[in-house]
Backbone bond lengths (Angstrom), bond angles and torsions (degrees), N, CA, C in turn:
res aa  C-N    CA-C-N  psi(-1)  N-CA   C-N-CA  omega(-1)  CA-C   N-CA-C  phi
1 X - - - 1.457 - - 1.535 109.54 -
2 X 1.530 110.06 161.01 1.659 105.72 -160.52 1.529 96.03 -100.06
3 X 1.664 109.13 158.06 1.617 86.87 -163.13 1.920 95.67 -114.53
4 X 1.389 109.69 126.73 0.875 111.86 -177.96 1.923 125.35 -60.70
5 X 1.438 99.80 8.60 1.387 90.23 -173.63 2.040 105.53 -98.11
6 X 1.508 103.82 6.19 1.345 105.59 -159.81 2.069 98.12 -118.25
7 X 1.362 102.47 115.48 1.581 100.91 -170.47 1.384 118.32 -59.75
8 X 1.535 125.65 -8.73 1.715 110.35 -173.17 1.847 82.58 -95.23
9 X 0.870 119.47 24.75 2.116 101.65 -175.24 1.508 77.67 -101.69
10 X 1.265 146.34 -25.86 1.719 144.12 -143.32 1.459 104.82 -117.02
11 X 1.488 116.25 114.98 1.543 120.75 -176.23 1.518 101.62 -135.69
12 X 1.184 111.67 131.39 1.736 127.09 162.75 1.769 100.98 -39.98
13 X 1.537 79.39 112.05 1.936 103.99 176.02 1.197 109.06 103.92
14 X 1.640 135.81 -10.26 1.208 109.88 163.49 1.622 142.35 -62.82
15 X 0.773 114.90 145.15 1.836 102.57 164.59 1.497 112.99 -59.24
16 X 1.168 129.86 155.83 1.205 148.80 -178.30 1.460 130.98 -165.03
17 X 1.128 109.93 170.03 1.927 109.14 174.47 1.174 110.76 -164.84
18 X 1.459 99.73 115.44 1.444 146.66 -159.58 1.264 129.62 -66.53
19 X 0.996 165.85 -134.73 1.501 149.98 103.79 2.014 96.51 -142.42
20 X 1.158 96.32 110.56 1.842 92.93 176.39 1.142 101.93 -75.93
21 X 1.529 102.17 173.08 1.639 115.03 -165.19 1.578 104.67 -69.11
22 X 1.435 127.74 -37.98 0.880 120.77 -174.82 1.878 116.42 -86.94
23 X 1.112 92.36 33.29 1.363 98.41 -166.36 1.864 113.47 -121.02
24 X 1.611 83.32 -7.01 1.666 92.38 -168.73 1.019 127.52 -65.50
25 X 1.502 121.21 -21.59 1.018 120.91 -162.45 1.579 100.71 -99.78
26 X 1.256 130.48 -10.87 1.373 138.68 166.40 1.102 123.17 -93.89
27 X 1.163 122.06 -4.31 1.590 134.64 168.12 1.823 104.03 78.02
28 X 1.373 117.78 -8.09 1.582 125.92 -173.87 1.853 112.08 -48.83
29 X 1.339 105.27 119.33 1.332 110.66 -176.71 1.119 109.48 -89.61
30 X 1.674 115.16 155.26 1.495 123.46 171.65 1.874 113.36 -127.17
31 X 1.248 92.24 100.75 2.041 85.97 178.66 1.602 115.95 -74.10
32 X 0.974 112.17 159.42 1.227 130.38 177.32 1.803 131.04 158.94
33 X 0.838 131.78 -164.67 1.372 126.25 -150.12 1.826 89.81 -137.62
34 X 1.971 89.04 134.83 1.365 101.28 -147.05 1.803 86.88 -90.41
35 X 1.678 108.65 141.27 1.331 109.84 162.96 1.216 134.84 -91.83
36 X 1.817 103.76 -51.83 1.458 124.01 159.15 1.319 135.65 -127.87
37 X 1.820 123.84 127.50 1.348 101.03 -161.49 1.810 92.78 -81.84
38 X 1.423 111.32 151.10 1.284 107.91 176.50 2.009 101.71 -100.09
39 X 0.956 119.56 -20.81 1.527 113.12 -153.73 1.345 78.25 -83.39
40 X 1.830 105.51 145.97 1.461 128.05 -173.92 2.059 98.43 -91.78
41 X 1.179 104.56 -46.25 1.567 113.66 179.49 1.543 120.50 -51.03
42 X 1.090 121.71 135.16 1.300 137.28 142.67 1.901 126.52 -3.80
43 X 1.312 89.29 -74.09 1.677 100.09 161.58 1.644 110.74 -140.03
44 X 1.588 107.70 -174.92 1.241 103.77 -167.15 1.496 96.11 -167.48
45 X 1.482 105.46 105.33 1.576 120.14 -174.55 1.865 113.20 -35.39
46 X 1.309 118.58 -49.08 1.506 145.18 -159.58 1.600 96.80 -97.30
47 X 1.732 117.40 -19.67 1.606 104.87 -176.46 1.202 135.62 136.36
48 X 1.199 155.97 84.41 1.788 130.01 -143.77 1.784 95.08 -71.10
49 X 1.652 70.21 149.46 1.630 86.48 -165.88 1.781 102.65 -82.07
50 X 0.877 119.67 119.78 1.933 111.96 174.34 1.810 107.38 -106.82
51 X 1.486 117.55 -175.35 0.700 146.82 81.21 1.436 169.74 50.75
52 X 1.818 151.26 -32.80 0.781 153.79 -166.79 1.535 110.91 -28.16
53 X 1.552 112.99 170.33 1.338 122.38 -152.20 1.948 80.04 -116.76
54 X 1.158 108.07 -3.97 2.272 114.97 168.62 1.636 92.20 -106.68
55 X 1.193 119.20 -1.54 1.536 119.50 167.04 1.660 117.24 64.50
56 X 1.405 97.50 31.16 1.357 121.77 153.97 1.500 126.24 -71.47
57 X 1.328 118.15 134.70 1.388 115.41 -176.19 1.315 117.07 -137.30
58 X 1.569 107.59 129.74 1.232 134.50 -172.26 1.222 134.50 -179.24
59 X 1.765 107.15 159.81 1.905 86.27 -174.37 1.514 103.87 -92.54
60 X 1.444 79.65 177.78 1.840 119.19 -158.33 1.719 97.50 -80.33
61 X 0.747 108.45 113.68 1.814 132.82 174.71 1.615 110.98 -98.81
62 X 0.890 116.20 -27.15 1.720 121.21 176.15 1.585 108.25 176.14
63 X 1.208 80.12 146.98 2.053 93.26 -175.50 1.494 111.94 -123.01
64 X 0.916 104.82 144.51 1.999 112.26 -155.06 1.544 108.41 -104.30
């Protein structure tokens, strides 16, 4: 499985599931299909941060 904490696994149009900010502390996922990755780094301990194409933003918890 691709690991969402590493930015070349994450490409505009995949499916994904998200975790919004207000969501962190419940672990509650949000799927949807990634528009823009925002995180400038390489990897990202917590997740690359994206995007959604409903223009939701959050990192990547698993990629489909």
């Amino acid at each position: 499985m691709l690991d969402g904490r590493e930015r070349k696994n994450i490409k505009s149009g995949m499916s994904v599931a998200i975790v919004l900010k207000q969501d962190q502390g419940s672990g509650l996922l949000t799927d949807g299909i990634v528009r823009d990755i925002l995180t400038k780094s390489a990897t990202h301990p917590h997740g690359i941060k994206v995007r959604l194409m409903s223009r939701e933003v959050g990192r990547v918890k698993e990629i489909y």
